[in-house]
mmCIF file as Biopython writes it, N, C-alpha, C and O atoms, coordinates in Angstrom:
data_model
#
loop_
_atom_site.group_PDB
_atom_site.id
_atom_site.type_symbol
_atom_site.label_atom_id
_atom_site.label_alt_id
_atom_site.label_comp_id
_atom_site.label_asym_id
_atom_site.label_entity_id
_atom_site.label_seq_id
_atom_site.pdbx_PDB_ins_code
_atom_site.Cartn_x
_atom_site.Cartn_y
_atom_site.Cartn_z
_atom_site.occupancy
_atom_site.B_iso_or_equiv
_atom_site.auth_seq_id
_atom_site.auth_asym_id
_atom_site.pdbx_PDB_model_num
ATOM 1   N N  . UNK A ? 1  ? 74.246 48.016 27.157 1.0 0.0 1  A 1 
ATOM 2   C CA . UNK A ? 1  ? 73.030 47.478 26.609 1.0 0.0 1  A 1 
ATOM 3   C C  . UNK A ? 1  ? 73.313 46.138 25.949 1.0 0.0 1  A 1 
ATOM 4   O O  . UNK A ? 1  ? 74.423 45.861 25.493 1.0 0.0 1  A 1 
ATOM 5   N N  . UNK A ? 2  ? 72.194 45.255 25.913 1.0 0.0 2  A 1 
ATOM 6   C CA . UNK A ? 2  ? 72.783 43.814 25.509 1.0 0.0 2  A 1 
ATOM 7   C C  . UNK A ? 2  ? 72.321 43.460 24.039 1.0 0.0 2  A 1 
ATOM 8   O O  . UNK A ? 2  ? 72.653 42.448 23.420 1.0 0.0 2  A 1 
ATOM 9   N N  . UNK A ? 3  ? 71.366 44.635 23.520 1.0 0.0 3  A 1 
ATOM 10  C CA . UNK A ? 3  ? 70.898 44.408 22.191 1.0 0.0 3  A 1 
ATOM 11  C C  . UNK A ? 3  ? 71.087 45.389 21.154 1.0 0.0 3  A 1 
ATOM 12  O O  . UNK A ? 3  ? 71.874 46.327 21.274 1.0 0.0 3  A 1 
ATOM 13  N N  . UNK A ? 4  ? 70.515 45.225 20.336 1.0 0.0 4  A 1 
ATOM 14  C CA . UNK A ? 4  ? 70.101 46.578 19.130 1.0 0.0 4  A 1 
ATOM 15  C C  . UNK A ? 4  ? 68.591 47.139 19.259 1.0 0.0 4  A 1 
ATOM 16  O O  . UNK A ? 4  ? 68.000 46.353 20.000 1.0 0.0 4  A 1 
ATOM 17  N N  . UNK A ? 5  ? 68.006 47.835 18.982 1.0 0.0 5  A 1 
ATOM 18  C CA . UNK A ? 5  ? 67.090 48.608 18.949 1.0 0.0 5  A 1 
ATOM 19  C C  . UNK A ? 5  ? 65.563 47.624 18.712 1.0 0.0 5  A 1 
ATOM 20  O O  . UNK A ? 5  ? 65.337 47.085 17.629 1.0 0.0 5  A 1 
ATOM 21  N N  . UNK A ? 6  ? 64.697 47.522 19.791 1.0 0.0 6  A 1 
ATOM 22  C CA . UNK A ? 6  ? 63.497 46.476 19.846 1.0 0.0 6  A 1 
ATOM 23  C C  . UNK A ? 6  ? 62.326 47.229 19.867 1.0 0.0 6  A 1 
ATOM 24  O O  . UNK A ? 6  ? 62.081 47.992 20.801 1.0 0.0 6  A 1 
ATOM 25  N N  . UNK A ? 7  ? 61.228 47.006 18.464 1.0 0.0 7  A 1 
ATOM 26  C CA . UNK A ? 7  ? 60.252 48.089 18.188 1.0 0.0 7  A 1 
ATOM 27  C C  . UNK A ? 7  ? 59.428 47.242 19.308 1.0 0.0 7  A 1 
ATOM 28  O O  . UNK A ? 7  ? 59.312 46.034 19.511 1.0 0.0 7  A 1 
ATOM 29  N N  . UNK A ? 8  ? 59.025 48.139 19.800 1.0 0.0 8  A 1 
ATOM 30  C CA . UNK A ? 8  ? 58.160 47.375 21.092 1.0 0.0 8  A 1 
ATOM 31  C C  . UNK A ? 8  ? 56.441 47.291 20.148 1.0 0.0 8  A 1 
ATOM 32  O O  . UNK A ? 8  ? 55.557 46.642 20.706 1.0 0.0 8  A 1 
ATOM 33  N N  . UNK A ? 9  ? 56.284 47.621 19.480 1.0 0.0 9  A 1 
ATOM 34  C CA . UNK A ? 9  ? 54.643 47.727 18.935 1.0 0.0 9  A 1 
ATOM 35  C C  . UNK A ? 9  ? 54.557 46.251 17.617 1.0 0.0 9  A 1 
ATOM 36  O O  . UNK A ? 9  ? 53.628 45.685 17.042 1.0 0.0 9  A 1 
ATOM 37  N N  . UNK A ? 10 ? 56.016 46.114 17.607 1.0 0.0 10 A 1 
ATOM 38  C CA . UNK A ? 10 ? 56.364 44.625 16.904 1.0 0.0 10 A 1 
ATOM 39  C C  . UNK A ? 10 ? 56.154 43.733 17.548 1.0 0.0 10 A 1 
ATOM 40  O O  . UNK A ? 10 ? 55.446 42.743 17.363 1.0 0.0 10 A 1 
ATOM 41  N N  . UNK A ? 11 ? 56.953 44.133 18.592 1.0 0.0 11 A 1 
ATOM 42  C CA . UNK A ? 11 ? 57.439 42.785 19.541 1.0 0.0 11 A 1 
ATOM 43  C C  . UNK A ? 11 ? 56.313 42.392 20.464 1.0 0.0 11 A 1 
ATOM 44  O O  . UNK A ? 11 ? 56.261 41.205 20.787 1.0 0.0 11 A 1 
ATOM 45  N N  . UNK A ? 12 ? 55.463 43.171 20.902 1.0 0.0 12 A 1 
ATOM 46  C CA . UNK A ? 12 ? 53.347 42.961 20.932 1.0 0.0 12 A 1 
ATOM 47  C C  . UNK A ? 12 ? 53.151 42.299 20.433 1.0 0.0 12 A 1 
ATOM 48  O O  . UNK A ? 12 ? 53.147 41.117 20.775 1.0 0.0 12 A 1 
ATOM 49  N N  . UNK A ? 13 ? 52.693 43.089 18.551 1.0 0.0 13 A 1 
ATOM 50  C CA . UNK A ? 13 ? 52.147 42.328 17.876 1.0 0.0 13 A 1 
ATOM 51  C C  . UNK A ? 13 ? 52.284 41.104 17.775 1.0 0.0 13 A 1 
ATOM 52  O O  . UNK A ? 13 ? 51.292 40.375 17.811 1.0 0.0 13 A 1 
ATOM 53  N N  . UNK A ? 14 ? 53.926 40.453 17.580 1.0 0.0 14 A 1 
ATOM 54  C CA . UNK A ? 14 ? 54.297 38.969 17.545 1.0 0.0 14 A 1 
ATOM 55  C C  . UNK A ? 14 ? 54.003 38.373 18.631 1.0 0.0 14 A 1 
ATOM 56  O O  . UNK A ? 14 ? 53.513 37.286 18.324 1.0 0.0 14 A 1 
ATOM 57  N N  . UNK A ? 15 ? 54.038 38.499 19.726 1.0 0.0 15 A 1 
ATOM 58  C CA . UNK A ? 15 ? 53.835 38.273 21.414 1.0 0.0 15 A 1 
ATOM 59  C C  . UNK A ? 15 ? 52.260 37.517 20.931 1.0 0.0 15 A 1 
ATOM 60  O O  . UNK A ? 15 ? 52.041 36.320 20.744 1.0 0.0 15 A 1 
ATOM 61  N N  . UNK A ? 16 ? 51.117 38.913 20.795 1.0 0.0 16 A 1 
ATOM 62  C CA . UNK A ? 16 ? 49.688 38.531 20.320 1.0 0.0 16 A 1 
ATOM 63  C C  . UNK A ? 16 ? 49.537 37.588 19.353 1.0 0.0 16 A 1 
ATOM 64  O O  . UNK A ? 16 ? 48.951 36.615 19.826 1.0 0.0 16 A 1 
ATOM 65  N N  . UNK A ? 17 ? 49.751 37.483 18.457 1.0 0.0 17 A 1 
ATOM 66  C CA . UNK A ? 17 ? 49.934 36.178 17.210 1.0 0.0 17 A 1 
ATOM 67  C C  . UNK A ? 17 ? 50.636 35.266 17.911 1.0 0.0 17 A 1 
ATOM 68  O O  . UNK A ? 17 ? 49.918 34.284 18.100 1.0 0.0 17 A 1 
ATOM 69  N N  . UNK A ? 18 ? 51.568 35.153 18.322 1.0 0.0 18 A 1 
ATOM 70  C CA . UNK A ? 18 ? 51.802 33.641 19.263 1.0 0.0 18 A 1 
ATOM 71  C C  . UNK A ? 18 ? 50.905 32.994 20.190 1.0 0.0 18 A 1 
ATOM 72  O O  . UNK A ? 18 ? 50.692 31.782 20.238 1.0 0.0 18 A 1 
ATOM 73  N N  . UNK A ? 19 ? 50.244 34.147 21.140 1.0 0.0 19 A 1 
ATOM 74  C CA . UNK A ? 19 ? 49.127 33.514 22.006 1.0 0.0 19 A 1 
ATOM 75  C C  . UNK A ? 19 ? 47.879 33.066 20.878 1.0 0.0 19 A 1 
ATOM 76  O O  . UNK A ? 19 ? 47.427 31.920 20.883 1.0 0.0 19 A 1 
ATOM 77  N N  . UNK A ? 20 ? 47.433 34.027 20.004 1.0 0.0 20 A 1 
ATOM 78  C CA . UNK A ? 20 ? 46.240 33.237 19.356 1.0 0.0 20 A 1 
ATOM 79  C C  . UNK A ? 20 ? 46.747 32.162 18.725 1.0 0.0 20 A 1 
ATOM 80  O O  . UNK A ? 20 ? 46.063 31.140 18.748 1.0 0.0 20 A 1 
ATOM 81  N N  . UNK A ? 21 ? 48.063 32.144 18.016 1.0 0.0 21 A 1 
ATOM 82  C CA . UNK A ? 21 ? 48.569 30.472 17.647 1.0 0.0 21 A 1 
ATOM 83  C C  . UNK A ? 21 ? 48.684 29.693 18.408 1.0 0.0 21 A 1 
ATOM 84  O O  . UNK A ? 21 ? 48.854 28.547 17.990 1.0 0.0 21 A 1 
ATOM 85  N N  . UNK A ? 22 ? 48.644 29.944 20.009 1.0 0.0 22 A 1 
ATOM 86  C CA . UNK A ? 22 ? 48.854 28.607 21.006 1.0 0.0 22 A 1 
ATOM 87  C C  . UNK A ? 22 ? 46.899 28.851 21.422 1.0 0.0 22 A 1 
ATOM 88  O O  . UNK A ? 22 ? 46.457 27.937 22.118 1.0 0.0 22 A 1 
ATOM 89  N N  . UNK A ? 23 ? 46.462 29.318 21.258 1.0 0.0 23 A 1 
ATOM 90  C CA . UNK A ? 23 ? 44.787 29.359 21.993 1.0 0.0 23 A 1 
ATOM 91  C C  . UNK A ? 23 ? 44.470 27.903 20.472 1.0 0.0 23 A 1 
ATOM 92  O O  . UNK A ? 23 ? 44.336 26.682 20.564 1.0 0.0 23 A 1 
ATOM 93  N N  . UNK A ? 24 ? 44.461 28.852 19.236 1.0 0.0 24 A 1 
ATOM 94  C CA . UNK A ? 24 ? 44.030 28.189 18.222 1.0 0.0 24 A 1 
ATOM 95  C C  . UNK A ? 24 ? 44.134 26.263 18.408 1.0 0.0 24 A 1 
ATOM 96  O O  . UNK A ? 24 ? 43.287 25.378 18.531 1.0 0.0 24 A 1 
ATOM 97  N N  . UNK A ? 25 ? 45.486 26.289 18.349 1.0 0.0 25 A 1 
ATOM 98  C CA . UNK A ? 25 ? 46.452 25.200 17.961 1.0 0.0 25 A 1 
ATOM 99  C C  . UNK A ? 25 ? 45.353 24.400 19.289 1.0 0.0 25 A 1 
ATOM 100 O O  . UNK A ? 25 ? 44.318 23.758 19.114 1.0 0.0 25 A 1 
ATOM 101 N N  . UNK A ? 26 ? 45.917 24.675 20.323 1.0 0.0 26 A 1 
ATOM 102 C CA . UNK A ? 26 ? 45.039 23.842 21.592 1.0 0.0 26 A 1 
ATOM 103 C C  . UNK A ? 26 ? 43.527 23.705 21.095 1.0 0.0 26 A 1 
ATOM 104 O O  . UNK A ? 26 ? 43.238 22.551 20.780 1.0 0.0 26 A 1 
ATOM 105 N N  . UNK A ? 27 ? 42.533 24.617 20.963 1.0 0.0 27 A 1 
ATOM 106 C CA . UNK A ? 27 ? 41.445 24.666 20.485 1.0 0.0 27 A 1 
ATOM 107 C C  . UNK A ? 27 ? 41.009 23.621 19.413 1.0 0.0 27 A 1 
ATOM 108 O O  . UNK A ? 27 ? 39.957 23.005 19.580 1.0 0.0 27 A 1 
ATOM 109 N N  . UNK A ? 28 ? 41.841 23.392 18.246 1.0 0.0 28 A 1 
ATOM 110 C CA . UNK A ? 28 ? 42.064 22.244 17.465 1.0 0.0 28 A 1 
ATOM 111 C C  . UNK A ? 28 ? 42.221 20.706 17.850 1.0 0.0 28 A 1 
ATOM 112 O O  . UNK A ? 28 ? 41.559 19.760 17.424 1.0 0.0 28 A 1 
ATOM 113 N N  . UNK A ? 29 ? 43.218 20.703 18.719 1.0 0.0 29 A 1 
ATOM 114 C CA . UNK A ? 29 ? 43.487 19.586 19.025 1.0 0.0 29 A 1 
ATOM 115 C C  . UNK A ? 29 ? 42.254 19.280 20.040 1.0 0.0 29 A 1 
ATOM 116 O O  . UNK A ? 29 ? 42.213 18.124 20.464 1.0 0.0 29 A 1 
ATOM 117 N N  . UNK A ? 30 ? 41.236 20.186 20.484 1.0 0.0 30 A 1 
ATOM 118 C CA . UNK A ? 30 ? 40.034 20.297 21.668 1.0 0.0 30 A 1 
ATOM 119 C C  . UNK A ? 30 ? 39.092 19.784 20.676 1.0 0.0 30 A 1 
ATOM 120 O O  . UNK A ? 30 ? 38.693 18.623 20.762 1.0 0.0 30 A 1 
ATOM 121 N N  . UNK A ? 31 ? 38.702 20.575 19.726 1.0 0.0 31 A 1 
ATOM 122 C CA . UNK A ? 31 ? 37.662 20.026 19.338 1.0 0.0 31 A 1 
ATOM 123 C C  . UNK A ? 31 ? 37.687 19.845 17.729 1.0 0.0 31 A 1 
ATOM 124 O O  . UNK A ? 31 ? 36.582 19.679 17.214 1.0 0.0 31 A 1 
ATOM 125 N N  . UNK A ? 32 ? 38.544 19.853 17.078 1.0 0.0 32 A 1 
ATOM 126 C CA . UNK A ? 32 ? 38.966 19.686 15.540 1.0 0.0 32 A 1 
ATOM 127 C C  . UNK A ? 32 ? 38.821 18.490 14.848 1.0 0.0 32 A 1 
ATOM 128 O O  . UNK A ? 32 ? 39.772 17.748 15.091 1.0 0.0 32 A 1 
ATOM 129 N N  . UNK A ? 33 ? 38.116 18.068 14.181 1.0 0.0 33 A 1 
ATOM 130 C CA . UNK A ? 33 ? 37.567 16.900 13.351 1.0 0.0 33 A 1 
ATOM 131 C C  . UNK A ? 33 ? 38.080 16.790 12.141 1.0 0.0 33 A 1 
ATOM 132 O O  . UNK A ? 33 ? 38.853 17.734 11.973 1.0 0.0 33 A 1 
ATOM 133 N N  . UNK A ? 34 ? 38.029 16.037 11.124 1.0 0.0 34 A 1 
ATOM 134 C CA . UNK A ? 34 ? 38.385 16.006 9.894  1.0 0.0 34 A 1 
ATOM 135 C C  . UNK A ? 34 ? 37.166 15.920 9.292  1.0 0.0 34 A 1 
ATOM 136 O O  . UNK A ? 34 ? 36.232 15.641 10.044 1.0 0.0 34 A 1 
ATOM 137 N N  . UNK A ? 35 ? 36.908 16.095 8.059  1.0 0.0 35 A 1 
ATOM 138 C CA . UNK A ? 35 ? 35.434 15.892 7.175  1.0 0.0 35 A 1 
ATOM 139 C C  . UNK A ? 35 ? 35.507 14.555 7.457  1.0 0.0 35 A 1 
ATOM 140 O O  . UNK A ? 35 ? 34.624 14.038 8.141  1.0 0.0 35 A 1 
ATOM 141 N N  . UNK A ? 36 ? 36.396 13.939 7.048  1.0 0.0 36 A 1 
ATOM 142 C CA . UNK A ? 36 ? 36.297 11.994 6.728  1.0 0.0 36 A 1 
ATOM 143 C C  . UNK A ? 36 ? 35.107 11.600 8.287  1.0 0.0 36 A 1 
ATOM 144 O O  . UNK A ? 36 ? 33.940 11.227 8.409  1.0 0.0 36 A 1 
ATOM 145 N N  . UNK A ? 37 ? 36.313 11.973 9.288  1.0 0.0 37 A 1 
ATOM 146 C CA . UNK A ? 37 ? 36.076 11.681 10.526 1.0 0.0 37 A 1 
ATOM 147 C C  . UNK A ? 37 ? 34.925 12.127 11.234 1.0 0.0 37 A 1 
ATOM 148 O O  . UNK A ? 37 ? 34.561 11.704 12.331 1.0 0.0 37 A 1 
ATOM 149 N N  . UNK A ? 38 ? 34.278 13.153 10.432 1.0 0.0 38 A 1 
ATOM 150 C CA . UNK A ? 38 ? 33.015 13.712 10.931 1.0 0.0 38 A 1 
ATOM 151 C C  . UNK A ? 38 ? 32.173 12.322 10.073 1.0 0.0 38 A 1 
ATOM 152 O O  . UNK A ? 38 ? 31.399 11.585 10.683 1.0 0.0 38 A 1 
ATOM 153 N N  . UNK A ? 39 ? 32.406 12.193 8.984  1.0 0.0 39 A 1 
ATOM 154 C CA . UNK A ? 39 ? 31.795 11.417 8.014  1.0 0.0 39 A 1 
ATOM 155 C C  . UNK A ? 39 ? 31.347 10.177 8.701  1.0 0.0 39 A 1 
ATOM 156 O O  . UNK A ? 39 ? 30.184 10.029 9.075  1.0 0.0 39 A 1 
ATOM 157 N N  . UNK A ? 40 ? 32.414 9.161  8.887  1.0 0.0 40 A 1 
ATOM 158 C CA . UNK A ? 40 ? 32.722 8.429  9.772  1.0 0.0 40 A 1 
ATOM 159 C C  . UNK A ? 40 ? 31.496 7.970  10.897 1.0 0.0 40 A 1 
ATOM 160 O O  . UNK A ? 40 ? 30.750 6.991  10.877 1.0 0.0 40 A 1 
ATOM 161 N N  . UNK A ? 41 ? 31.617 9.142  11.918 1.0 0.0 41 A 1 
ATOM 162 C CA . UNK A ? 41 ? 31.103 9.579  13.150 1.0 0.0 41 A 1 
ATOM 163 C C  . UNK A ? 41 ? 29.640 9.516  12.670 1.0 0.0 41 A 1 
ATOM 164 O O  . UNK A ? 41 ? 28.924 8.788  13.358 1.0 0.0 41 A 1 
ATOM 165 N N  . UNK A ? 42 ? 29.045 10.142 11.612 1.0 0.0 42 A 1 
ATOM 166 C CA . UNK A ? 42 ? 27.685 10.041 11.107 1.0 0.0 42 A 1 
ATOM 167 C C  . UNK A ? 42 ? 27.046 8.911  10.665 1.0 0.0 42 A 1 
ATOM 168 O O  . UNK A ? 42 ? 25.856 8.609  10.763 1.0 0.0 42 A 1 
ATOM 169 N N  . UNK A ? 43 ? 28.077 8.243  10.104 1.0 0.0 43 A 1 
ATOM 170 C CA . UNK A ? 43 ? 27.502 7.032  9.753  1.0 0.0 43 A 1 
ATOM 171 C C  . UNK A ? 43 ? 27.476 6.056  10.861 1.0 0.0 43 A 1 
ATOM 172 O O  . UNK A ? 43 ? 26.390 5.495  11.006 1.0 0.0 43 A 1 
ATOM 173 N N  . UNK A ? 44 ? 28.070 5.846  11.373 1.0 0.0 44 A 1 
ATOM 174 C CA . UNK A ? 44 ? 28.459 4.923  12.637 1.0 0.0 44 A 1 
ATOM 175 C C  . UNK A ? 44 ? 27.012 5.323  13.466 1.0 0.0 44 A 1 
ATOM 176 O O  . UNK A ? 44 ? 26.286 4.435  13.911 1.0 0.0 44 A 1 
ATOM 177 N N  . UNK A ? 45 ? 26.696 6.756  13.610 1.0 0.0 45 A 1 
ATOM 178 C CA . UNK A ? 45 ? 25.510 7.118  14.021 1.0 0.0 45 A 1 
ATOM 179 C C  . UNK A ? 45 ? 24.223 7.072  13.524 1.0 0.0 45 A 1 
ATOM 180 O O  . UNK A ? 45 ? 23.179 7.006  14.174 1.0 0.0 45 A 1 
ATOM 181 N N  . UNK A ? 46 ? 24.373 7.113  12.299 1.0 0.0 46 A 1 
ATOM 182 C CA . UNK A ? 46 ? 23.096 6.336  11.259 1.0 0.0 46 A 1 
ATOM 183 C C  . UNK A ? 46 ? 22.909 4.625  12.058 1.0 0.0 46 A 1 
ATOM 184 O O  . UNK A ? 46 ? 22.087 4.285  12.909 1.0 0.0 46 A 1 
ATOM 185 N N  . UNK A ? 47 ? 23.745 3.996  11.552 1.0 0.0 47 A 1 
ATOM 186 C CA . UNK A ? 47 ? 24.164 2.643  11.619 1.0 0.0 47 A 1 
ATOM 187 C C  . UNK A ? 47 ? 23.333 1.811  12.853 1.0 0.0 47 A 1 
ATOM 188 O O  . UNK A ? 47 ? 22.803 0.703  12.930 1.0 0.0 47 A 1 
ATOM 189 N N  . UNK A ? 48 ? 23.596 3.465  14.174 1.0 0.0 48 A 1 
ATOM 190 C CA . UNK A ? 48 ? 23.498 2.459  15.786 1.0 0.0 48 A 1 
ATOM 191 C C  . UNK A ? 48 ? 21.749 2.486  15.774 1.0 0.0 48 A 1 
ATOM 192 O O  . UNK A ? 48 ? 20.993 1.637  16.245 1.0 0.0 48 A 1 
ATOM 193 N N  . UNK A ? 49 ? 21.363 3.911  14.987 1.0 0.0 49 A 1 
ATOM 194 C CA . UNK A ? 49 ? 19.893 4.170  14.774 1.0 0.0 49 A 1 
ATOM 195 C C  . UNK A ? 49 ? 19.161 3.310  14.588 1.0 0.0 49 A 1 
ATOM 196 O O  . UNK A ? 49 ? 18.288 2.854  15.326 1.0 0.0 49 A 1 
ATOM 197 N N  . UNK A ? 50 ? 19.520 2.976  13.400 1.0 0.0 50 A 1 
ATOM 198 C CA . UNK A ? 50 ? 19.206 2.077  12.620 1.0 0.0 50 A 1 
ATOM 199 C C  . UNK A ? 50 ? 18.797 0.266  13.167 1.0 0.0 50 A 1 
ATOM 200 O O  . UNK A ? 50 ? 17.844 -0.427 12.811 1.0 0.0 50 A 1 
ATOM 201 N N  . UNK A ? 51 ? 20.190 -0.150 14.348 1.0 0.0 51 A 1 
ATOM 202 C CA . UNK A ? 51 ? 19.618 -1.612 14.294 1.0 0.0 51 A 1 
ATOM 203 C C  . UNK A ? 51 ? 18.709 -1.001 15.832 1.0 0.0 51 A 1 
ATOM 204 O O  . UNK A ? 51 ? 17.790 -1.741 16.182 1.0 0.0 51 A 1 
ATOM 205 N N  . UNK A ? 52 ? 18.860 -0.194 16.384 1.0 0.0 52 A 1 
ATOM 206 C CA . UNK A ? 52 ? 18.338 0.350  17.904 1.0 0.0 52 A 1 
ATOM 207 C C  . UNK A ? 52 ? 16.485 0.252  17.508 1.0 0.0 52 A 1 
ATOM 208 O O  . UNK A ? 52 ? 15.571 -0.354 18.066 1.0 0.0 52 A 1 
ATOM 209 N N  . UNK A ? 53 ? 16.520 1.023  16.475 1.0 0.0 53 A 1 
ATOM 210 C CA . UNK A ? 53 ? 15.097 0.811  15.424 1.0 0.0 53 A 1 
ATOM 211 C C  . UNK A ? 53 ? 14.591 -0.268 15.068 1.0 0.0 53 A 1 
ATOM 212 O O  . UNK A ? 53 ? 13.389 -0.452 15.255 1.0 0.0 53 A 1 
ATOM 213 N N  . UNK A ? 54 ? 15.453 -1.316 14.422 1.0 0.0 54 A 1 
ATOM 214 C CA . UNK A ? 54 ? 15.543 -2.806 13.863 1.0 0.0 54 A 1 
ATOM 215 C C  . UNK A ? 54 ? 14.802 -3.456 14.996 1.0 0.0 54 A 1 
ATOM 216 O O  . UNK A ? 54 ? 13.897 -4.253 14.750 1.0 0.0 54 A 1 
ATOM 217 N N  . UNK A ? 55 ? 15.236 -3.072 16.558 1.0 0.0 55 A 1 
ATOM 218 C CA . UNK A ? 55 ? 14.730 -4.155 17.690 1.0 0.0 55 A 1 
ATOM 219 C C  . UNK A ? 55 ? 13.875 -3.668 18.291 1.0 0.0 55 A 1 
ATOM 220 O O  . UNK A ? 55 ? 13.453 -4.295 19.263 1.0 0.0 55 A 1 
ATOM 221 N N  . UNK A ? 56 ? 13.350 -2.510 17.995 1.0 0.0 56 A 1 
ATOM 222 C CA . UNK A ? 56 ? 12.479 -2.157 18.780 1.0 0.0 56 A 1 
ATOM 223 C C  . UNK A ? 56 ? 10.971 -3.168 18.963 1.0 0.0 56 A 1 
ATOM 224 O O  . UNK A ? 56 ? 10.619 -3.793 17.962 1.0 0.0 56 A 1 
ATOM 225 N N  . UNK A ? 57 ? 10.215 -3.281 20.110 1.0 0.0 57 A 1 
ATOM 226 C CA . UNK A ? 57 ? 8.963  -3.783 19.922 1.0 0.0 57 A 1 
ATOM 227 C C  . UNK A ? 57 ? 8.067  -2.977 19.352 1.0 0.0 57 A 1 
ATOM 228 O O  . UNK A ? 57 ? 8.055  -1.746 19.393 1.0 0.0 57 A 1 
ATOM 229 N N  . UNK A ? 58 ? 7.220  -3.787 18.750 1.0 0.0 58 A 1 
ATOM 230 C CA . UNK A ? 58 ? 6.287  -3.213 18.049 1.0 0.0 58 A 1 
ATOM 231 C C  . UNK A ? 58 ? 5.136  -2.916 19.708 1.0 0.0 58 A 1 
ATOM 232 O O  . UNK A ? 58 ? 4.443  -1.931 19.961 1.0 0.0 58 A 1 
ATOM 233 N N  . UNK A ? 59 ? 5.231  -3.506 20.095 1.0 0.0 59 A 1 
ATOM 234 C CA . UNK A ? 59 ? 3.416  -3.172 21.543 1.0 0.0 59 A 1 
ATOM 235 C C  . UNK A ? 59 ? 3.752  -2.092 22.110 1.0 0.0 59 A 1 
ATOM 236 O O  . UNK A ? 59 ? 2.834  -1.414 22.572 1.0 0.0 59 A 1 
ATOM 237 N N  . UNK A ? 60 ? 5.052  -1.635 22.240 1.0 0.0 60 A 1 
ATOM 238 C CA . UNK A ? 60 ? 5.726  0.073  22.720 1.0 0.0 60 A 1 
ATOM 239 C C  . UNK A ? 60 ? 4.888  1.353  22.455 1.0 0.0 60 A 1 
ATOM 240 O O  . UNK A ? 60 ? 5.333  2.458  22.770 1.0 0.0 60 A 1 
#
């Protein structure tokens, strides 16, 4: 035998917690924002509103 004694209902569990740490981790880097960067993103989106509004014609 090449080891010592391997609780197999461990060695699952850790198996399972590694895949949801690699689903998670990917998932993050997919769609994970920062507050700032959401912040950011809103204003920049206020901002485009805003002059898109500024030019509009009034006879529309």
């Amino acid at each position: 035998m090449a080891g010592g004694v391997v609780n197999l209902r461990a060695a699952r569990k850790a198996r399972e917690r590694a895949e949801k740490r690699a689903k998670g981790d990917e998932n993050a880097a997919k769609f994970g924002r920062t507050k700032a960067q959401k912040a950011h993103e809103a204003a920049e989106n206020t901002r485009a509103r805003a002059t898109l509004d500024a030019h509009r014609r009034e006879d529309e």
